[in-house]
C-alpha positions as CSV (number, residue, x, y, z in Angstrom):
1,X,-21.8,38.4,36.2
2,X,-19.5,35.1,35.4
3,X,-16.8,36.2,33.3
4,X,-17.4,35.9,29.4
5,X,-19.3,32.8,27.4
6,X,-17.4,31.1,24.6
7,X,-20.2,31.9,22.2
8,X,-19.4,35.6,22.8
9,X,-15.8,35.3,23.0
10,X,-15.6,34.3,19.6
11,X,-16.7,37.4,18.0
12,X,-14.3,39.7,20.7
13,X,-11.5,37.2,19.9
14,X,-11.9,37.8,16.1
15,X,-12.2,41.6,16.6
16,X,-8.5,41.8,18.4
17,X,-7.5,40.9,14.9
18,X,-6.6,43.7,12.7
19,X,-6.0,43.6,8.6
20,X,-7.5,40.4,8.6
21,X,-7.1,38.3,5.3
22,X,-3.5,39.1,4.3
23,X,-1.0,36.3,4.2
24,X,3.2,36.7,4.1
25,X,6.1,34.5,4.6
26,X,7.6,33.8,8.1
27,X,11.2,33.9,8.4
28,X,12.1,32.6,11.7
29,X,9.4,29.9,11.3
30,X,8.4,27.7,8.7
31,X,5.0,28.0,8.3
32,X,2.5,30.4,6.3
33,X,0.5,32.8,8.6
34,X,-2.9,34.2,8.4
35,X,-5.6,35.9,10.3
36,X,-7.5,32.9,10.1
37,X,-4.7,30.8,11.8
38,X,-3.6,33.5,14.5
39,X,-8.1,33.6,15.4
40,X,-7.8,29.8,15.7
41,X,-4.9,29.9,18.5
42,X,-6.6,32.7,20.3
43,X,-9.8,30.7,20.7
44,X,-7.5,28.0,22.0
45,X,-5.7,30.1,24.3
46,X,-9.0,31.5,25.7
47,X,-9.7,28.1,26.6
48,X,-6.7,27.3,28.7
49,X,-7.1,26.3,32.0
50,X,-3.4,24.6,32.5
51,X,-2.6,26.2,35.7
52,X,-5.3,25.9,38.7
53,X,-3.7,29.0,40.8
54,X,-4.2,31.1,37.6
55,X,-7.8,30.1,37.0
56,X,-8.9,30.3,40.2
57,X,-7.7,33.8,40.7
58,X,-8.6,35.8,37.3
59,X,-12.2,34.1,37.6
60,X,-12.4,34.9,41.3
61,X,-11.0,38.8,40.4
62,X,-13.9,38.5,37.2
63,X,-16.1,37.3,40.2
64,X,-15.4,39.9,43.0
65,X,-14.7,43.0,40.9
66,X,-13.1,46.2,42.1
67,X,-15.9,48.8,42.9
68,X,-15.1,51.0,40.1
69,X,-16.1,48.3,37.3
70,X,-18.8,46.6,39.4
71,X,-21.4,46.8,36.6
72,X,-18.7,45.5,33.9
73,X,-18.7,41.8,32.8
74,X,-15.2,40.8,33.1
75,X,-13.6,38.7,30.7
76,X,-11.9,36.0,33.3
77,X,-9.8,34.1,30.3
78,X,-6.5,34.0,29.3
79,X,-5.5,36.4,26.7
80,X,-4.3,36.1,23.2
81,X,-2.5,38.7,21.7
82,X,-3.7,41.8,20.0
83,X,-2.6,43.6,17.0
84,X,-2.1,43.3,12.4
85,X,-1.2,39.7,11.3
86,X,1.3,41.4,9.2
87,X,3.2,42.9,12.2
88,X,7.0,43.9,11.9
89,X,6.9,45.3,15.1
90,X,6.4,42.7,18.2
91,X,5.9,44.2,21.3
92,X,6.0,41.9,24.5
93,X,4.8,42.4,28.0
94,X,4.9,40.6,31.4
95,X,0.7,39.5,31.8
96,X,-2.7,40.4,32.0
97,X,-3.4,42.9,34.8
98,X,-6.3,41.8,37.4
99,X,-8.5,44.7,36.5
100,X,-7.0,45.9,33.2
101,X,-7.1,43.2,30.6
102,X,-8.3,40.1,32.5
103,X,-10.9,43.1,33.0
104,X,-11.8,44.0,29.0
105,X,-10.0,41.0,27.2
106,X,-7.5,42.8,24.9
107,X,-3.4,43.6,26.0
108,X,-2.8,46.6,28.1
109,X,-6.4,47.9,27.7
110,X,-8.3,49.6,31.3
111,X,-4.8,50.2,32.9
112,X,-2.5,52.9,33.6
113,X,0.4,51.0,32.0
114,X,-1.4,50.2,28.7
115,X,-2.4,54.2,28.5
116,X,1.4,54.5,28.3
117,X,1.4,51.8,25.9
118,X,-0.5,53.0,23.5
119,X,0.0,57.1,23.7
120,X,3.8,55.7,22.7
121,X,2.6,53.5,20.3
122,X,0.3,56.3,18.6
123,X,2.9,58.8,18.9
124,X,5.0,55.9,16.7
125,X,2.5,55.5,14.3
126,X,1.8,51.4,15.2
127,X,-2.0,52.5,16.6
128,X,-5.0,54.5,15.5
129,X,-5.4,56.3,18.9
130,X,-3.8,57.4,21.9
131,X,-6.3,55.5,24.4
132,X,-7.2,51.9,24.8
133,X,-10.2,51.9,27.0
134,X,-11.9,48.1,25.9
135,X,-12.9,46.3,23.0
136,X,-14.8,48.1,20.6
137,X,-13.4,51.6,21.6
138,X,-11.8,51.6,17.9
139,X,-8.3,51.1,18.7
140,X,-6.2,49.2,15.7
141,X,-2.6,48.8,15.3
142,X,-0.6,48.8,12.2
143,X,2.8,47.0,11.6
144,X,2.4,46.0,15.3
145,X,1.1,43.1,17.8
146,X,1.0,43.2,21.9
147,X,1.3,40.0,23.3
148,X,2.8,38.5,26.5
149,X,4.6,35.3,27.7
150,X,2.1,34.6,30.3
151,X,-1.6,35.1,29.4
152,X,-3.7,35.0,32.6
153,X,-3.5,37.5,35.2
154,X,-1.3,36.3,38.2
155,X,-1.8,36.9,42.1
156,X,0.8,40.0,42.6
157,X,1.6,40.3,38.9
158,X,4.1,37.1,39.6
159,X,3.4,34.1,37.7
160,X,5.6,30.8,39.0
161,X,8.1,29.2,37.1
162,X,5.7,26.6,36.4
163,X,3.0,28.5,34.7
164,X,5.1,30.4,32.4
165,X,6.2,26.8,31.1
166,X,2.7,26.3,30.8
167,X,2.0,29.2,29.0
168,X,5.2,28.6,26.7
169,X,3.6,27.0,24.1
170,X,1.0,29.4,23.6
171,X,3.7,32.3,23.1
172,X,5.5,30.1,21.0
173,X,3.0,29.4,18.7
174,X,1.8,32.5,18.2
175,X,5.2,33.8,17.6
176,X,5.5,31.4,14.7
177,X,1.9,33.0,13.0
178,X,3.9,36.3,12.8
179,X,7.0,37.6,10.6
180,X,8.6,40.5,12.8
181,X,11.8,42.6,12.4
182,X,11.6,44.0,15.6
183,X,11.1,43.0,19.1
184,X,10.5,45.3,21.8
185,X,10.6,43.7,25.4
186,X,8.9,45.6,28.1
187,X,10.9,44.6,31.0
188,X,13.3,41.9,31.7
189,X,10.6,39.2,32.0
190,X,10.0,39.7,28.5
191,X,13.3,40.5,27.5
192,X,14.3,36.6,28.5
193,X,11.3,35.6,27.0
194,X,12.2,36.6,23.8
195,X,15.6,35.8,24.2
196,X,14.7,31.8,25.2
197,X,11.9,31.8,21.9
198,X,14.6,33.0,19.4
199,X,17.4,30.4,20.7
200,X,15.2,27.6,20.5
201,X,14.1,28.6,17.1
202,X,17.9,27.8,15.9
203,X,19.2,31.5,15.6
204,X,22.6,32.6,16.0
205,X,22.7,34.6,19.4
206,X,25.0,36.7,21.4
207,X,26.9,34.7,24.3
208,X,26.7,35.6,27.2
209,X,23.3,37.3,26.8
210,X,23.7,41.0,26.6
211,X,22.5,42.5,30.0
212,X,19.0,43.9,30.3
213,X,19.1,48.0,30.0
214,X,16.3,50.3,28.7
215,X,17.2,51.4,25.2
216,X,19.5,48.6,24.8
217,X,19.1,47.3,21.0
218,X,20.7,43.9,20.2
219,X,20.7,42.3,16.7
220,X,20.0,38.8,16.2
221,X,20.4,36.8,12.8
222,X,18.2,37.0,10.1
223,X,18.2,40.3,10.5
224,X,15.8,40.6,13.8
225,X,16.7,43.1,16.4
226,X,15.6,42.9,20.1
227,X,15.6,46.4,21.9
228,X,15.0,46.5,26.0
229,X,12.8,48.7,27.5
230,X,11.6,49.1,31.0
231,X,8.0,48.1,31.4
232,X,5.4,51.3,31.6
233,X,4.0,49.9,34.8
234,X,3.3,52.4,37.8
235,X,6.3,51.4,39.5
236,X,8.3,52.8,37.0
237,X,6.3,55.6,35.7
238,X,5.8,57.1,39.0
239,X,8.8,57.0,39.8
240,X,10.1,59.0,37.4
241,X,12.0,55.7,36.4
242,X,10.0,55.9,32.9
243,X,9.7,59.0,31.2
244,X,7.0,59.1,28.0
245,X,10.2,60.3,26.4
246,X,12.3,57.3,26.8
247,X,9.3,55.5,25.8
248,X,9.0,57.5,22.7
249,X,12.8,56.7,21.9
250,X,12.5,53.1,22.0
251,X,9.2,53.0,19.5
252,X,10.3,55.9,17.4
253,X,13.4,53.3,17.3
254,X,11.1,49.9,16.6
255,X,9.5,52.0,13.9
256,X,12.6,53.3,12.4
257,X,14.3,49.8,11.8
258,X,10.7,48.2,10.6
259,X,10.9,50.3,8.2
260,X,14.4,49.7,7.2
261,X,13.8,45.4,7.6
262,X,13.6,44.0,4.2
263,X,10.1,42.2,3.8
């Protein structure tokens, strides 16, 4: 099957949205945020078809399939990010996976990594369940979003230099919808990712850039807080390089100063 219709996407992209209808203050950005403006961007962001490598390969992985999920529509789009509008929590990955999101259309769901993910995250108390299996499977967060700095699925999880500019403005902009206090970056892809939105927004920064290091917690103006983590991916988790306990740490961290954050 071709990978999903707009007319359908519509009502999956609405569903990533969780506590839809409530409304607060940004205070990196200058703008209001809502559910309603955050569904607006992901429809937009579904439709992006900037970089021709990218295309070509999520639709031709949508296309081709691996044999396990040969009777699954893929969703073949890029992917906007997942979680409550009213986040304090902001966690940010690398990409899509081939046959995990670009797969089911929502962060870190049908892979090994986003199992780890979201078992932290549960664990935490930012999701409903332990398990993100696809859309539907009644997985919300609370107080947290999932996004990513590049949003389709790249040939050997390594998008080029030119597509993550591409997808800059997309992670920008949805940035500016939300009102964290915390940033967790899986991974130093992230980690720089977050670290290049937050000086272009103006904000008083460290210098020289602290060092990526799992657990590492650097505070920003305006009261933000970044913390480093390594990315749950099977390289690391393996390897024994990632323990569920140091993943625990760093969102039993997040969750701790989210709580603390004055709204």
């Amino acid at each position: 099957m071709a990978p999903s219709t707009q007319t359908g996407s519509r009502t999956i992209l609405r569903s990533l949205l969780a506590n839809e209808g409530r409304r607060h203050s940004r205070s990196v950005g200058t703008r209001m945020s809502s559910a309603e403006e955050l569904a607006e961007l992901a429809e937009s962001i579904a439709g992006c078809r900037r970089c021709p490598r990218l295309v070509q390969w999520r639709e031709q992985v949508a296309t081709e399939k691996r044999a396990a999920f040969a009777e699954e529509e893929y969703w073949g789009r890029p992917l906007p990010g997942f979680g409550d509008t009213a986040a304090r929590v902001v966690v940010v990955g690398l990409a899509p996976a081939a046959h995990g999101a670009n797969r089911t259309g929502r962060m870190f769901t049908g892979d090994r990594s986003g199992d780890w993910l979201y078992r932290a995250m549960f664990r935490a108390g930012l999701a409903s369940q332990p398990t993100s299996i696809r859309i539907g499977d009644g997985l919300s967060l609370s107080g947290a979003w999932v996004t990513a700095p590049v949003r389709c699925a790249p040939p050997g999880n390594k998008p080029t230099t030119e597509e993550r500019d591409n997808c800059r403005s997309w992670f920008d902009a949805e940035l500016d919808l939300l009102d964290p206090a915390v940033f967790v970056a899986l991974g130093d892809y992230a980690y720089r990712s977050v670290w290049r939105y937050l000086a272009d927004r103006g904000l008083s920064m460290p210098r020289p850039r602290p060092a990526f290091a799992h657990g590492r917690e650097v505070r920003i103006s305006d009261g933000l807080v970044v913390i480093a983590s390594y990315h749950p991916s099977q390289q690391n988790t393996f390897t024994g390089r990632l323990t569920e306990d140091m993943l625990d740490a760093v969102f039993s961290r997040a969750s701790e100063l989210a709580q603390e954050a004055p709204q």
